[in-house]
C-alpha positions, 0 to 999 in steps of 0.5 A: 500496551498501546499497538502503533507499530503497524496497521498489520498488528491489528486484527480482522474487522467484524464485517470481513471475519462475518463475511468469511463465516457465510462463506464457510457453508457447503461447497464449492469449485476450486482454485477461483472457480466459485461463485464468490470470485466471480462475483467479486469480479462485478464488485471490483468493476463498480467500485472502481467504475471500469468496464473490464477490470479483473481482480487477482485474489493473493494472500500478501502484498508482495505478491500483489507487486511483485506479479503484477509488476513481472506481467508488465516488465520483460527480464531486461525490463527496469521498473522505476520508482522512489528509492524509498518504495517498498519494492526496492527496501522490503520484498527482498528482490521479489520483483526481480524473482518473479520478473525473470530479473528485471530491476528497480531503478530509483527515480528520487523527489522529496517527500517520497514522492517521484518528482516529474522533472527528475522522472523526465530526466531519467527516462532522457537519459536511458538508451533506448534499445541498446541491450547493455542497458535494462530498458525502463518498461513500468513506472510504479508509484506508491499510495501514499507513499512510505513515509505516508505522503500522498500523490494527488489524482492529476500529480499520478495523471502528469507522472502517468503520462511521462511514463507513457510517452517513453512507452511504460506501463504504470502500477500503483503499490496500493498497500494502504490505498483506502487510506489514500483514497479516503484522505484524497476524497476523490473517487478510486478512478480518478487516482488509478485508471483514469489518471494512466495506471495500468494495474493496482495493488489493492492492499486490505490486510492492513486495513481490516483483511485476513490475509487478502490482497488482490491484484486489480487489473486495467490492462487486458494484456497484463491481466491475460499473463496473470492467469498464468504467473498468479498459478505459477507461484502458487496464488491461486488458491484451492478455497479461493471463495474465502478470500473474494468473500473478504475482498467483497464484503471490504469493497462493498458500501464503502467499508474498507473507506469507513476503516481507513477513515477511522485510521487516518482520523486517530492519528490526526488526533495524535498528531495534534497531541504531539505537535503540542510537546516539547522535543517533539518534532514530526520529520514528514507531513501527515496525510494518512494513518502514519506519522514518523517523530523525531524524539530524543534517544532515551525517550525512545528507549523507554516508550516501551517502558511506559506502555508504546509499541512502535518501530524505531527507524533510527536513533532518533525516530520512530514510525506511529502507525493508527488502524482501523482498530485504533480507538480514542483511549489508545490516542489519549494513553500514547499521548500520555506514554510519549510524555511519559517517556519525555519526562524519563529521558535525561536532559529534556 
């Protein structure tokens, strides 16, 4: 069977499992005392070339959002972002448990991306101190989005600043932010810190990680609740070093850029496949390692059948979805299975 269901379907990099064996040798202080934390900590600041940032080792990525976004919103607070955001449609109200009860508010725009315009007329119309009301506190963003679309370094540059003239902090959901960042060509600066956010989820699990997503902070004052919130829901881990060896070996001379590249450059590769059928039509452009294709129902039933794992959104739709395990036989055999299931499908 060919695995597109998810970049989380596959396995850990050899370069992260190598990095957690070397760890795995005699002791060490608990819960982030240790010496690979902290030198995680130099990794993250070179990286992302920012003076003070603080990295926050957690073992998913709700987590990741949910307690970065609760140390940036107080419990009347109202986080914004795309009605399509994974905040809003997947972590079962996490920000809200964590934040005390703040809220998602949806701020729509095509492509799954904010719109300025609509993000400017929302924030006009909120009133600003008046305690029925939850007031907007952060603006999250995510890259790319989740139908694989990407913001450009000064689109989050203009979205930050509207944000920040009404007072808001700024995250940025990063789940598959190395495949944004490689795909971009731009530096990890310039589409955070540089260009307003505050304080990132920096996704790897998907991208080669064992269970290892960090919280990575610009912003003193957010990284200053995380010591406390990240303890109080139980993300700081007894053997904390297993994680930051992860995390740094993933960072470090741009491996988690060579995985999501090799990810973004299999579906490219499926996609010029695809947009070669019949009755085969793509819902969204394509701009990282996820494509969603609009096929007829009963060759959707029997992609199964002839050897494709991937989700259904709809009747009509599936989501394919590459990773850095991806190889070039599984992009010719997928290609082969969508025909397949083409040609079983009545009527087409």
């Amino acid at each position: 069977m060919i695995e597109l269901r998810s970049d989380n379907a596959a396995g850990v990099a050899p370069d992260i499992l190598a990095a957690v064996e070397a760890a795995n040798t005699g002791s060490a202080l608990a819960y982030g005392g240790d010496d690979l934390t902290a030198h995680l900590q130099d990794v993250v600041r070179s990286v992302f070339d920012h003076p003070s940032a603080r990295a926050f080792p957690v073992t998913s990525g709700t987590a990741a959002n949910s307690l970065a976004l609760s140390a940036a919103t107080p419990p009347w607070g109202a986080v914004l972002c795309h009605p399509t955001a994974h905040i809003v449609t997947s972590e079962a109200g996490a920000t809200s448990l964590f934040g005390g009860g703040a809220v998602m508010q949806g701020v729509e725009g095509d492509h799954a991306l904010i719109d300025p315009d609509r993000l400017r007329a929302t924030l006009d119309s909120v009133r600003w101190g008046d305690p029925h009301e939850s007031q907007p506190s952060v603006l999250s963003l995510t890259l790319p989005s989740d139908l694989g679309t990407l913001y450009r370094p000064e689109e989050v540059t203009a979205l930050a600043a509207i944000a920040r003239g009404s007072g808001l902090k700024v995250h940025l959901d990063g789940a598959r932010i190395a495949n944004a960042v490689a795909a971009l060509g731009c530096s990890p600066a310039d589409v955070t810190w540089r260009a307003g956010v505050d304080v990132l989820s920096l996704g790897a699990t998907k991208n080669g990680a064992l269970s290892a997503e960090a919280i990575v902070v610009f912003d003193d004052r957010i990284a200053e609740e995380l010591v406390y919130r990240t303890k109080r829901a139980g993300h700081v881990t007894s053997k904390m070093r297993f994680q930051s060896a992860q995390l740094t070996a993933y960072l470090t001379d741009g491996l988690w850029l060579r995985l999501a590249t090799t990810a973004n450059r299999r579906m490219a590769a499926l996609v010029a496949e695809l947009e070669d059928l019949d009755d085969v039509r793509l819902t969204e452009r394509v701009e990282v390692n996820m494509a969603f294709v609009e096929l007829p129902p009963s060759a959707i039933e029997a992609l199964a059948e002839v050897g494709l794992l991937c989700y259904r959104m709809s009747p009509t739709t599936v989501r394919l979805v590459t990773s850095w395990q991806t190889t070039e036989a599984d992009i010719g055999g997928a290609a082969d299975a969508v025909r397949k299931a083409l040609a079983l499908a009545p009527g087409v």
